[in-house]
C-alpha positions as CSV (number, residue, x, y, z in Angstrom):
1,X,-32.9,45.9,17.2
2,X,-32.4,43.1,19.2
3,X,-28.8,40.8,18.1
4,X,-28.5,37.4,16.7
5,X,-26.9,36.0,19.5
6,X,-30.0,37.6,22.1
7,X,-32.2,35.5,19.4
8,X,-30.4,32.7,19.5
9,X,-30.5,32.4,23.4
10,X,-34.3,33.4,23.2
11,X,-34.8,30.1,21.4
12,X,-35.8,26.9,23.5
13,X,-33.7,24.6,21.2
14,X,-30.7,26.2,19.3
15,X,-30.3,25.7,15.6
16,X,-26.7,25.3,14.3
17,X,-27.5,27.2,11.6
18,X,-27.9,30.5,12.9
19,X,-24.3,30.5,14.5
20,X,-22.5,28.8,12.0
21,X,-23.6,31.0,8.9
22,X,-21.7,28.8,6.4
23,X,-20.7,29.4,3.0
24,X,-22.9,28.7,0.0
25,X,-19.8,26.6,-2.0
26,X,-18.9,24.5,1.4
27,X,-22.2,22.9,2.0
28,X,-22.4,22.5,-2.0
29,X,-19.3,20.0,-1.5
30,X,-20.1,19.0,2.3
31,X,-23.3,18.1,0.6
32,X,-21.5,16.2,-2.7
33,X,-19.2,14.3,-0.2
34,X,-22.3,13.1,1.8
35,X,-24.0,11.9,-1.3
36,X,-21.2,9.8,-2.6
37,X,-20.0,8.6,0.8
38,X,-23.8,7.1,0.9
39,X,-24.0,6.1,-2.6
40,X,-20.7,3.7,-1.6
41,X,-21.9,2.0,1.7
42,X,-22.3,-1.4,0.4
43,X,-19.0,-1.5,-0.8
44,X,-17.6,0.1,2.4
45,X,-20.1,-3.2,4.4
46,X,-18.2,-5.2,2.3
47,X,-15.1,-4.3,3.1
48,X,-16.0,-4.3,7.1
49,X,-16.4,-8.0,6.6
50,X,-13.4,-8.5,4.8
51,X,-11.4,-6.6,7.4
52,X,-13.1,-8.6,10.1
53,X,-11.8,-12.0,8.8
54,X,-8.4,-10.9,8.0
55,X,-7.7,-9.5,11.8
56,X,-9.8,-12.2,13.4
57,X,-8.8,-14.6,16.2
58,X,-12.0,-16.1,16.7
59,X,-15.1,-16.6,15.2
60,X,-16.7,-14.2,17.0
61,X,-16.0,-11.0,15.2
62,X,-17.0,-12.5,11.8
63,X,-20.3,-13.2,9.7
64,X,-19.6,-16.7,11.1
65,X,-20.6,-16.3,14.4
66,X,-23.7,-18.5,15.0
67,X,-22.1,-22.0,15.7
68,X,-24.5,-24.2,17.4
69,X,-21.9,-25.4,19.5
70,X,-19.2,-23.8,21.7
71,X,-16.1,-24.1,19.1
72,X,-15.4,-20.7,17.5
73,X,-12.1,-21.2,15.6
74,X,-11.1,-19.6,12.6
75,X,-8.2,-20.4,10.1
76,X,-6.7,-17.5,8.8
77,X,-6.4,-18.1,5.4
78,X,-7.2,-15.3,4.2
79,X,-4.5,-13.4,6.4
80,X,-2.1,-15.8,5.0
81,X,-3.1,-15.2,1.0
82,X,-3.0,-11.4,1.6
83,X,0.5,-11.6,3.3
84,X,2.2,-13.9,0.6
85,X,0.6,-11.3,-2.1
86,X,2.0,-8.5,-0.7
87,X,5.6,-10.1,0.4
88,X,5.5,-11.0,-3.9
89,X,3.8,-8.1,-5.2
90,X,7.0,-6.0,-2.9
91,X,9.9,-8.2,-3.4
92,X,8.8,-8.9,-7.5
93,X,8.1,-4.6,-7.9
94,X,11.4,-3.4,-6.4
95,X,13.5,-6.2,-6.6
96,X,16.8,-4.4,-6.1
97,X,18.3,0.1,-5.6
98,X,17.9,0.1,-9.4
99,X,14.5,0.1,-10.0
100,X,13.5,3.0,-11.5
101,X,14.5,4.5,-15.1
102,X,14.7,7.9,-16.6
103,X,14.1,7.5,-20.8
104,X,14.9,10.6,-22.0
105,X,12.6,11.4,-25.5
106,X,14.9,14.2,-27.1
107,X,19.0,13.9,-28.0
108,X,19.5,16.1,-24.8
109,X,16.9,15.1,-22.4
110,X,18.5,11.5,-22.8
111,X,22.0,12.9,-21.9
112,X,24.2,10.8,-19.5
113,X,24.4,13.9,-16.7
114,X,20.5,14.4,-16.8
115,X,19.9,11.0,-17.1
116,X,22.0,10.8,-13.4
117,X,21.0,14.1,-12.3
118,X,16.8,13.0,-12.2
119,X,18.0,9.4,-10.7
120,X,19.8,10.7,-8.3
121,X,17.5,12.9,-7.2
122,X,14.5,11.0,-7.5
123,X,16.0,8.0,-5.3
124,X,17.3,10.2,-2.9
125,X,14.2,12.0,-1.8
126,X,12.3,8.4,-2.1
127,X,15.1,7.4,0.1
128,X,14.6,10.4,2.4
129,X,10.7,10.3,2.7
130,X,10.0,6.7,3.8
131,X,9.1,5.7,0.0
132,X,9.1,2.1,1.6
133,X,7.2,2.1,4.4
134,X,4.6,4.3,2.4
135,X,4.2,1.5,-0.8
136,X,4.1,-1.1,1.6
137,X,0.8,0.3,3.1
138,X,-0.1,1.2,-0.4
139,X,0.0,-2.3,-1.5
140,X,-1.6,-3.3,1.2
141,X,-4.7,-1.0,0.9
142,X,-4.3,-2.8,-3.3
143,X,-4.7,-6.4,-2.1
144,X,-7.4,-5.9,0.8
145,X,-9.8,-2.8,-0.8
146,X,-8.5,-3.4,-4.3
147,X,-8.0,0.3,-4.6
148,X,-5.1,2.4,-3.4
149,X,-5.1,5.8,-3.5
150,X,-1.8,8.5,-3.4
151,X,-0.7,11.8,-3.4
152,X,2.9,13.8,-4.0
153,X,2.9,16.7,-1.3
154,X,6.3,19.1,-0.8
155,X,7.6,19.1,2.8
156,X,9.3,21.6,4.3
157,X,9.9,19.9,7.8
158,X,12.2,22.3,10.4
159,X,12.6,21.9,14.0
160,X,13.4,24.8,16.0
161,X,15.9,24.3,18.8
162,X,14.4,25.0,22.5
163,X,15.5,28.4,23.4
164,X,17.1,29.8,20.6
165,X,16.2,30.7,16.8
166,X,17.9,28.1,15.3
167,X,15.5,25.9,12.4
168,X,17.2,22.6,11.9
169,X,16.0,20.9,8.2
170,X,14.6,17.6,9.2
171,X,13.4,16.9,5.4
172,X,12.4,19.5,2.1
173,X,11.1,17.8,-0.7
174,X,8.1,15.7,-2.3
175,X,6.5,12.9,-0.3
176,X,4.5,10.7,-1.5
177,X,1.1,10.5,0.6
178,X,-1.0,7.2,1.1
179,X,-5.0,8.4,0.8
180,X,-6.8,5.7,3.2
181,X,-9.9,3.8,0.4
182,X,-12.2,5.5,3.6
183,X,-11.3,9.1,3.1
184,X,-11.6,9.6,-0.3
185,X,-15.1,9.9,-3.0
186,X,-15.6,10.2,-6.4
187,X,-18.1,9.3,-9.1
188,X,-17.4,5.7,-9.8
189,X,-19.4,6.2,-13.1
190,X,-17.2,8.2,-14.8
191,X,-15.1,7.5,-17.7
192,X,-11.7,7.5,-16.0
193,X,-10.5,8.5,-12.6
194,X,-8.2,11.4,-13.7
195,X,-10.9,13.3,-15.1
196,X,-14.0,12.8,-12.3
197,X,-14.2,14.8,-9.1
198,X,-12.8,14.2,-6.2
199,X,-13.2,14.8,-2.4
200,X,-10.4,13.7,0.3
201,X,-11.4,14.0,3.9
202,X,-8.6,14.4,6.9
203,X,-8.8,15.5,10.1
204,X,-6.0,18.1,11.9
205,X,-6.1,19.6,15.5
206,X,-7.7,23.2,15.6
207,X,-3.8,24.3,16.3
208,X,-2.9,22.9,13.1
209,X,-5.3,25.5,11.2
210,X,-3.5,27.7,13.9
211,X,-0.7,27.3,12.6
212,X,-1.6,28.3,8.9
213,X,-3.3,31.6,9.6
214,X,-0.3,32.7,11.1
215,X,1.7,31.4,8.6
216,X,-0.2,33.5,6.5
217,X,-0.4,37.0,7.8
218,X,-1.2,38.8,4.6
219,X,-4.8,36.8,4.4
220,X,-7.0,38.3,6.5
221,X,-10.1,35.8,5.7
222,X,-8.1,33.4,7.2
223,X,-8.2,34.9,10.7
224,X,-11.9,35.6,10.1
225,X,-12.3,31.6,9.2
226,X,-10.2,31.0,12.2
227,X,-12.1,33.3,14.6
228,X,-15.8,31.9,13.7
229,X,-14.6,28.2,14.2
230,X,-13.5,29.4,17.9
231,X,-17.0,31.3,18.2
232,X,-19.0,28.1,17.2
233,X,-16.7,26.3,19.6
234,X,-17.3,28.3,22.5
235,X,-21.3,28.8,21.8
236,X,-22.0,24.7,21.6
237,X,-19.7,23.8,24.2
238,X,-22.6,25.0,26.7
239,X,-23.9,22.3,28.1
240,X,-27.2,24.0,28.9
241,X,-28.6,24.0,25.7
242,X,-29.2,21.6,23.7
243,X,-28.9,21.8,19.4
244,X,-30.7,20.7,16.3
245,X,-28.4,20.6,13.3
246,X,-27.7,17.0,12.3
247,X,-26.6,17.8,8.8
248,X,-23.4,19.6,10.2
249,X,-22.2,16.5,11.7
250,X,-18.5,15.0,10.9
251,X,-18.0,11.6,10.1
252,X,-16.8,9.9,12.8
253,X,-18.9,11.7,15.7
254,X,-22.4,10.9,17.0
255,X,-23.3,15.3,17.3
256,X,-21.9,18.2,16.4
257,X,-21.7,19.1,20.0
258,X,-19.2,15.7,20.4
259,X,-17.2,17.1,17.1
260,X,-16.9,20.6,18.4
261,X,-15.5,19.7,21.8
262,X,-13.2,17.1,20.7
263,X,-10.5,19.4,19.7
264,X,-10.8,18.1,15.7
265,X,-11.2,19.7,12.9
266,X,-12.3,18.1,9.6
267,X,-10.9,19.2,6.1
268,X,-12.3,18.2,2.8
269,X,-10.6,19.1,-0.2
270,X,-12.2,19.4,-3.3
271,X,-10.3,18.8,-6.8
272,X,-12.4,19.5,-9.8
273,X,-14.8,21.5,-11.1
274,X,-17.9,23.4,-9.7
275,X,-20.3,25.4,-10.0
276,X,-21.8,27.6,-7.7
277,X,-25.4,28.9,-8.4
278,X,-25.5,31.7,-5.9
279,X,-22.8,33.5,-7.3
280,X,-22.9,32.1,-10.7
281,X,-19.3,31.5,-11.3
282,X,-17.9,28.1,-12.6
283,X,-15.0,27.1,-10.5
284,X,-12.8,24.8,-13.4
285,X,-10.1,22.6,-12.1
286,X,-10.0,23.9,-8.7
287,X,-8.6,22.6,-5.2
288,X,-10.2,24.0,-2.6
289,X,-10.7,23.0,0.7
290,X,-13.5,23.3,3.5
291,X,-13.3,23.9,7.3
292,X,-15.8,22.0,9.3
293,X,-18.5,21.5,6.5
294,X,-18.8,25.5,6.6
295,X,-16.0,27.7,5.5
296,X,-14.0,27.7,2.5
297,X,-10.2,28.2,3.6
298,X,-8.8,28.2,0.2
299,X,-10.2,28.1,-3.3
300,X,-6.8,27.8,-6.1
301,X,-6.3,26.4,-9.0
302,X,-4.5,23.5,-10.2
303,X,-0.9,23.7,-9.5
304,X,0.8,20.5,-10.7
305,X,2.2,20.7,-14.4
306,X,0.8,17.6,-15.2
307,X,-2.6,19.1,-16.0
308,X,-4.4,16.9,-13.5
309,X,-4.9,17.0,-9.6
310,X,-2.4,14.4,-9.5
311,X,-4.2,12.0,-7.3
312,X,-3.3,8.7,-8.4
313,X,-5.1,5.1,-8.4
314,X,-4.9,1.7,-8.9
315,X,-7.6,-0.8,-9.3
316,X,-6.4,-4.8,-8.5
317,X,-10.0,-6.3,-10.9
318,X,-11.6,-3.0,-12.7
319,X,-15.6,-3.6,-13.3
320,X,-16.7,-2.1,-16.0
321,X,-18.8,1.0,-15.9
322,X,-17.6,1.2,-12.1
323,X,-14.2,2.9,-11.1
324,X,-14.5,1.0,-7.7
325,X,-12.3,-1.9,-8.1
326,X,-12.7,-5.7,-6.6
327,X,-9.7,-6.7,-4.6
328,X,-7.9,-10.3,-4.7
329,X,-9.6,-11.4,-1.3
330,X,-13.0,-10.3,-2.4
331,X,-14.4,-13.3,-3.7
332,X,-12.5,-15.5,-1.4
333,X,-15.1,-14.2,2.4
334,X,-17.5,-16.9,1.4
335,X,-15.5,-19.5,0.9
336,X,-13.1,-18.5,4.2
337,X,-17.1,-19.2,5.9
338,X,-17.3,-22.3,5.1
339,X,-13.2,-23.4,5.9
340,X,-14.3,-22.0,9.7
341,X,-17.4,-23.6,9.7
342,X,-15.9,-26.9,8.0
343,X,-13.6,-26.8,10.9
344,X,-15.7,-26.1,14.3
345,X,-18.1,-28.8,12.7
346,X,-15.0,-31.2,12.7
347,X,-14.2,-30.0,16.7
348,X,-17.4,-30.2,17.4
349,X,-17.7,-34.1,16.0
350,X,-14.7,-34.7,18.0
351,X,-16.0,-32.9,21.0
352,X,-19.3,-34.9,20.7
353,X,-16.9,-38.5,20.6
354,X,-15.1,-37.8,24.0
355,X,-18.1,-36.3,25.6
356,X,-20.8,-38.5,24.2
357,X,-24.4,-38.2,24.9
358,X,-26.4,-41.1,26.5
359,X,-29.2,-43.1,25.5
360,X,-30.4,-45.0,29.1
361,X,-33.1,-47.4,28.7
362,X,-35.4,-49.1,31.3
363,X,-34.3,-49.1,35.5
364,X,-30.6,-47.7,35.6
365,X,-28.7,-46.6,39.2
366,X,-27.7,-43.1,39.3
367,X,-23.5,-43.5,37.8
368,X,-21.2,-40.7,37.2
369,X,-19.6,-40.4,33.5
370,X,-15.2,-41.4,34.3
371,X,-13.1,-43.8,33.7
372,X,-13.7,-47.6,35.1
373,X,-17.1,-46.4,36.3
374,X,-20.0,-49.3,37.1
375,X,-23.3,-48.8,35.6
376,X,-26.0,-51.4,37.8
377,X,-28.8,-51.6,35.4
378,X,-32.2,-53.4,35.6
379,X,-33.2,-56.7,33.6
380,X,-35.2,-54.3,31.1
381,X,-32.1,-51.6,31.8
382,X,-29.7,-50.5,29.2
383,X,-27.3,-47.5,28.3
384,X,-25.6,-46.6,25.2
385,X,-23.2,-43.6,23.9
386,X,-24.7,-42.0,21.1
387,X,-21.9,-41.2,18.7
388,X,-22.2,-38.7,15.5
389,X,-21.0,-40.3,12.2
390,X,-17.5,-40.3,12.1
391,X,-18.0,-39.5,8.2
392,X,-17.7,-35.9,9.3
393,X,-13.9,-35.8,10.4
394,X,-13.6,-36.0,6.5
395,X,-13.9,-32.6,6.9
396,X,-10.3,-32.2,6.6
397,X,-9.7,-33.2,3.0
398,X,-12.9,-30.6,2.0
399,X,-10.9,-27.6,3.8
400,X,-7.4,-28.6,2.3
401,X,-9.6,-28.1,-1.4
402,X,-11.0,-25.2,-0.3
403,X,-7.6,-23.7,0.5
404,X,-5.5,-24.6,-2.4
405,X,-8.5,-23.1,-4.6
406,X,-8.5,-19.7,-2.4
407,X,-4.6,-19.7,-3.2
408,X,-4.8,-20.0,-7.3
409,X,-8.4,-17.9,-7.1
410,X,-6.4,-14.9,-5.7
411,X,-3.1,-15.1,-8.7
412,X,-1.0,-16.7,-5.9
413,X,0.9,-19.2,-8.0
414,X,2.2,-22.2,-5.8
415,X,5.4,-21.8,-8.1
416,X,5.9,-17.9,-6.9
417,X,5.2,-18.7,-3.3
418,X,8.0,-21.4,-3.1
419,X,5.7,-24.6,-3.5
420,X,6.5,-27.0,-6.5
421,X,4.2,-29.2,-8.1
422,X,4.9,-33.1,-8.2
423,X,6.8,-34.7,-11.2
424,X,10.4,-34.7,-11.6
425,X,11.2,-31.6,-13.3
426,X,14.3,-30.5,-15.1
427,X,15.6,-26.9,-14.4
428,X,14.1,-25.4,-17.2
429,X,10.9,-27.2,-17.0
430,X,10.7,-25.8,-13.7
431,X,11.4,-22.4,-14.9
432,X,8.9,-22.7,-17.7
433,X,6.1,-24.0,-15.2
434,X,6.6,-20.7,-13.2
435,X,6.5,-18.9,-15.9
436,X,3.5,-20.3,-17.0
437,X,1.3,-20.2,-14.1
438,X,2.0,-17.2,-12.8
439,X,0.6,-15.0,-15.8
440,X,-2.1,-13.7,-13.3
441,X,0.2,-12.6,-11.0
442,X,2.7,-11.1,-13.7
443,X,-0.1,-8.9,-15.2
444,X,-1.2,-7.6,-11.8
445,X,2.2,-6.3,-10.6
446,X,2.8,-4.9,-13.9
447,X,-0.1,-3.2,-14.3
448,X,0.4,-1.7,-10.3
449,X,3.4,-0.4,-11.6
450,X,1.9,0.9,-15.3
451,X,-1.0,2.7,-13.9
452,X,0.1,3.5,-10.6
453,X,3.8,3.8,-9.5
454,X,4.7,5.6,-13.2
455,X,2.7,8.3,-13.0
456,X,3.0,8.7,-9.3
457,X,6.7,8.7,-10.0
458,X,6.7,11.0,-12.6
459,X,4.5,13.3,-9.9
460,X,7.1,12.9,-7.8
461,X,9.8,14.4,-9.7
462,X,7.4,17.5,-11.1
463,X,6.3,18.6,-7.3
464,X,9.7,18.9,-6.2
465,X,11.0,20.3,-9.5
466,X,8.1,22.8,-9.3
467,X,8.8,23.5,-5.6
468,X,12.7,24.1,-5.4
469,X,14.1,26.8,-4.7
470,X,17.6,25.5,-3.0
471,X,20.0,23.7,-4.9
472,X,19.9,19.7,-3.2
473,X,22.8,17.2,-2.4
474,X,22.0,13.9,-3.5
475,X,23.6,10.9,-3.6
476,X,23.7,8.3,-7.1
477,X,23.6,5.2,-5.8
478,X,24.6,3.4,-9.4
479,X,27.8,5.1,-9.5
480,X,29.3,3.9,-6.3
481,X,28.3,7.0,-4.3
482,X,29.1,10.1,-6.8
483,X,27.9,13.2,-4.9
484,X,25.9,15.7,-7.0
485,X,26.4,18.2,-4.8
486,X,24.3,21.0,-6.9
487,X,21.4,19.8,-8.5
488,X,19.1,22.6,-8.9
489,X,15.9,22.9,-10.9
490,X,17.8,23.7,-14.1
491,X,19.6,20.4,-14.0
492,X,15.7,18.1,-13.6
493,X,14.5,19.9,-17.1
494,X,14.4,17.4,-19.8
495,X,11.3,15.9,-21.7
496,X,10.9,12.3,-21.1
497,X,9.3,10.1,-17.9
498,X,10.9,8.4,-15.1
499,X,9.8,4.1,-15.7
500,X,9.9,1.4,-13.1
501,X,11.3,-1.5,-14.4
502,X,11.0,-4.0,-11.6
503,X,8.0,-6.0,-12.3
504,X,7.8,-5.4,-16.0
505,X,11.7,-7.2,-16.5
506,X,11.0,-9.6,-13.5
507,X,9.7,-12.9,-15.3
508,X,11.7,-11.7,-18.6
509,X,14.8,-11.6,-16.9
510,X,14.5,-14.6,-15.0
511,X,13.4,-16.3,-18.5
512,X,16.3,-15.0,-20.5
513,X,18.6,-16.3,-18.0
514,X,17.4,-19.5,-18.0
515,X,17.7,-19.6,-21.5
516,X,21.3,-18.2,-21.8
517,X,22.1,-21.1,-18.9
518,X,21.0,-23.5,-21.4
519,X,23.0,-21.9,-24.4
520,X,26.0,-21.7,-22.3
521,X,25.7,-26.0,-21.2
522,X,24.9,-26.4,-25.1
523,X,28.5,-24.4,-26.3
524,X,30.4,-25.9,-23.4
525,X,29.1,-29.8,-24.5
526,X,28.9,-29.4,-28.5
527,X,32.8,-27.9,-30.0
528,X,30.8,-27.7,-33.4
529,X,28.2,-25.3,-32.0
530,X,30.1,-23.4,-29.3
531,X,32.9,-22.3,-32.2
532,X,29.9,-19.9,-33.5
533,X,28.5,-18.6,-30.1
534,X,30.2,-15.1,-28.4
535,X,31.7,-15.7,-25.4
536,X,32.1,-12.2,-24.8
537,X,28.8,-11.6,-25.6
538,X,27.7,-13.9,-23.7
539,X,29.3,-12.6,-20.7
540,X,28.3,-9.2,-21.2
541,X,25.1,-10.1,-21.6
542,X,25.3,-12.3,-18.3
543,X,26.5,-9.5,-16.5
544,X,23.8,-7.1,-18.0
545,X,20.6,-9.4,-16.8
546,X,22.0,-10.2,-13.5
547,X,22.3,-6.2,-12.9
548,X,26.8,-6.5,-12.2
549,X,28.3,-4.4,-14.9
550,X,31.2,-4.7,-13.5
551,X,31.7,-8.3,-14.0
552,X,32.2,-7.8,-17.4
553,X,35.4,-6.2,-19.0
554,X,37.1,-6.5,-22.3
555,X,39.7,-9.8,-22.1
556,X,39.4,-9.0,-17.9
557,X,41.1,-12.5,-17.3
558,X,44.0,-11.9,-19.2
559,X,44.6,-8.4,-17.5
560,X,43.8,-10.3,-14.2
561,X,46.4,-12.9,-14.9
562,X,48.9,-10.5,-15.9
563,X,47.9,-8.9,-12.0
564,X,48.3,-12.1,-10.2
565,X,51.5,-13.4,-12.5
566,X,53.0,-9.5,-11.5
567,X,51.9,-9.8,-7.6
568,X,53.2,-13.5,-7.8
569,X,56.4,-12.6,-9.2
570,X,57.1,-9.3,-6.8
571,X,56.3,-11.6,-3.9
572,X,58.8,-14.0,-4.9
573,X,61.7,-11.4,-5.6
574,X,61.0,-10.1,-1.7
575,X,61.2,-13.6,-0.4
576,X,64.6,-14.0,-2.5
577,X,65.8,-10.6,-1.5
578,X,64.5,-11.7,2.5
579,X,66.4,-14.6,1.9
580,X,70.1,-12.8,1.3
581,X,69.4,-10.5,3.9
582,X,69.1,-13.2,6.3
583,X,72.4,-15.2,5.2
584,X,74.3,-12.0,5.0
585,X,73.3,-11.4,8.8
586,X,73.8,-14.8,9.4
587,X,77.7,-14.2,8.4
């Protein structure tokens, strides 16, 4: 009986498929991620372009890159729209520490202490895990794909110190996970996103999956897994022969041959349901994740107590019918053409004025183009500059347009982004104008943080309340720095969500303030009036909106004057009390 590895090398040209043997449910979902990956390569063209203009430094790397002349400049207006956005969309979403709520929806879940406990915590392991640096990339992926994509994933980090035992913690807790628009697939026609399949793609090293199976002694399969992917390795590493097997290639590598010797390995993970016709068994809400297109590593169900696969999204302009949202910059490529070619035409008008071309007429001696130069001509002779219309330097006034549209087109207001209209405007005026024409850009960030910050939060808190097993020390940074020094799973039970409140209170706050500033000038100027308007409610409430409860006490001046009236009056009983001293030395 002669082996499959003697048939294998008795073929002329090898096919992949007889070494790699691969499992009936990984090609199913290698297969699905293929088909939707396809399915969205207009979208992902579309993008390219985008991307192209907003990292460009010339012309050259753009749709825009057939000039008939030599000037290649581009304006980078788009750059500039998408970085205002997301220096607005980030300082207007977490304005301040305190942006982020617990509302407890029982008698006990609303308690002060869990109320402070789930804070605490929360802000802590946000604070821990680079929550910043993470959003930031997250709203960046919102304003240039439109889409952003996340994930909550517990860490366990260690570090082991060279030449000893010793683990040092170097972070345990949830992180959130920013899912790049490119490595991630779905159906874009389903009804929702929570409830369609889904497909992320990463890549790890070969000693990363390493690194699992011998995390993971008491599975055997996943030494076998381990072992076969070395075996493939090894087989179409050999240069001698060459391989048919196309369909087995990663994204990202030309072969397989290129994939298999680059050290990579890719992982697609699979949350949904399934159903795989060669063993006949329906696979409902399942995560489980593929080895190079072939073997399934892990097939589990569900975890998260959320009842979903808690992979969360946001959409900037949702379509309808279509899950695949359009971004802010989207409609804006065409018009960024024709600012770029608005402005080479312009250089090349001025171009064509200093370096004119020359119309020569009749008998003319040969003459070199520079200053003060003598041109002999001929009686018959003649030679004249040919100039473009200078109608075209106009051009100017056509790109300034097209600029201001771009910026109200993509829910910049000029009010937001610290440009006021003409007119003289009084301070509420002002405020009212802002107000007014930033609605776009109020609705957007709140419906970031509706759809996509308060569930992630709340995804947050339930992976590293399902995960702990230590008691944490955490710090609550709205009580002056209170040390919880035993929160433990017991104390992050309670039924109610975890809200952001940045964006949604944003415009109301700064409306209500406005408003109380123009109550306060109307008590302090009418005696009639300000006789029926709190002054302690006023000032609570001042000190409430502006986020200082401390400023605001019961009567606090008097008790203040009392304290300066007392320090006054100790001081001046030491200086009288200096004073004898003194004269009694003095005698």
């Amino acid at each position: 009986m002669v082996s499959l590895s003697r048939k294998i090398r008795m073929k002329k040209t090898l096919d992949i498929n007889d070494i790699i043997n691969s499992d009936f449910l990984a090609r199913e979902i290698s297969n699905q991620w293929t088909t939707m990956s396809t399915n969205r390569a207009d979208w992902l063209k579309e993008k390219v372009e985008l991307r192209n203009y907003l990292y460009a430094t010339d012309t050259s790397t753009t749709s825009n890159n057939k000039n008939p002349w030599s000037n290649s400049t581009t304006r980078p207006k788009l750059t500039q729209i998408k970085d205002n956005l997301h220096a607005n969309y980030f300082s207007t979403l977490f304005p301040q520490e305190d942006w982020l709520k617990w509302e407890g929806s029982t008698k006990d879940s609303a308690d002060e202490q869990v109320k402070e406990a789930i804070t605490a915590y929360v802000k802590t392991k946000l604070a821990q895990s680079d929550f910043e640096t993470t959003s930031s990339k997250l709203l960046d992926d919102f304003i240039t794909y439109g889409n952003c994509f996340s994930t909550i994933e517990f860490d366990r980090g260690y570090v082991t110190l060279d030449g000893t035992d010793e683990d040092i913690v170097t972070y345990v807790g949830p992180r959130v996970v920013r899912i790049s628009p490119h490595d991630i697939v779905f159906d874009p026609t389903a009804t929702d996103f929570k409830s369609t399949n889904k497909i992320v793609r990463s890549i790890v090293s070969l000693g990363q999956i390493a690194s699992i199976v011998r995390d993971n002694p008491d599975k055997e399969e996943y030494s076998q897994i381990l072992d076969k992917m070395k075996s493939c390795r090894a087989l179409v590493s050999d240069p001698s022969d060459s391989w048919k097997g196309d369909g087995y290639c990663a994204d990202g590598f030309s072969d397989i041959r290129q994939y298999y010797q680059s050290g990579s390995v890719e992982v697609l993970t699979f949350y949904g349901s399934i159903y795989d016709v060669e063993s006949g068994e329906i696979h409902s809400d399942r995560v489980i994740t593929v080895i190079d297109r072939a073997y399934v590593l892990t097939n589990e169900g569900q975890p998260s107590w959320l009842g979903h696969d808690g992979i969360y999204h946001a959409g900037w302009r949702e379509r309808v019918d279509n899950l695949y949202a359009m971004g802010p910059l989207d409609n804006l490529v065409g018009m960024q053409y024709r600012i770029d070619h608005l402005e080479n035409l312009k250089a090349d008008v001025f171009d064509q004025i200093a370096a004119p071309k020359w119309k020569i007429r009749g008998e003319v001696d040969d003459w070199e183009d520079k200053p003060h130069e003598r041109i002999y001509v001929g009686d018959e002779g003649d030679v004249t500059a040919l100039s473009p219309d200078p109608t075209a330097l106009n051009a100017d006034f056509q790109i300034s347009s097209l600029e201001s549209s771009m910026e109200e087109m993509a829910g910049a207001p000029k009010e937001a982004l610290g440009i006021r209209s003409a007119g003289e405007k009084t301070a509420f005026e002002v405020q009212q104008l802002g107000n007014a024409s930033s609605r776009i850009f109020q609705h957007k960030t709140a419906h970031y943080e509706r759809v996509f910050v308060e569930p992630m939060m709340n995804g947050f808190l339930e992976t590293g309340r399902r995960n702990m097993d230590t008691s944490e020390t955490v710090i609550d940074t709205n009580s002056t720095g209170t040390l919880y020094s035993a929160v433990s799973k017991k104390d992050l039970v309670g039924e109610g969500r975890l809200r952001p409140v940045g964006a949604r209170h944003f415009a109301e706050r700064a409306l209500r303030l406005a408003n109380l500033n123009q109550l306060w000038q109307i008590k302090q100027g009418d005696p009639s009036v300000g006789a029926h308007l709190s002054g302690k409610k006023m000032a609570q409430i001042l000190a409430n909106e502006l986020g200082e409860g401390e400023l605001f006490g019961d009567n606090i001046t008097v008790a203040e004057q009392l304290e300066t009236q007392s320090a006054s009056q100790e001081a001046q009983v030491m200086g009288e009390e200096e004073q004898i001293l003194m004269e009694e030395n003095e005698l």
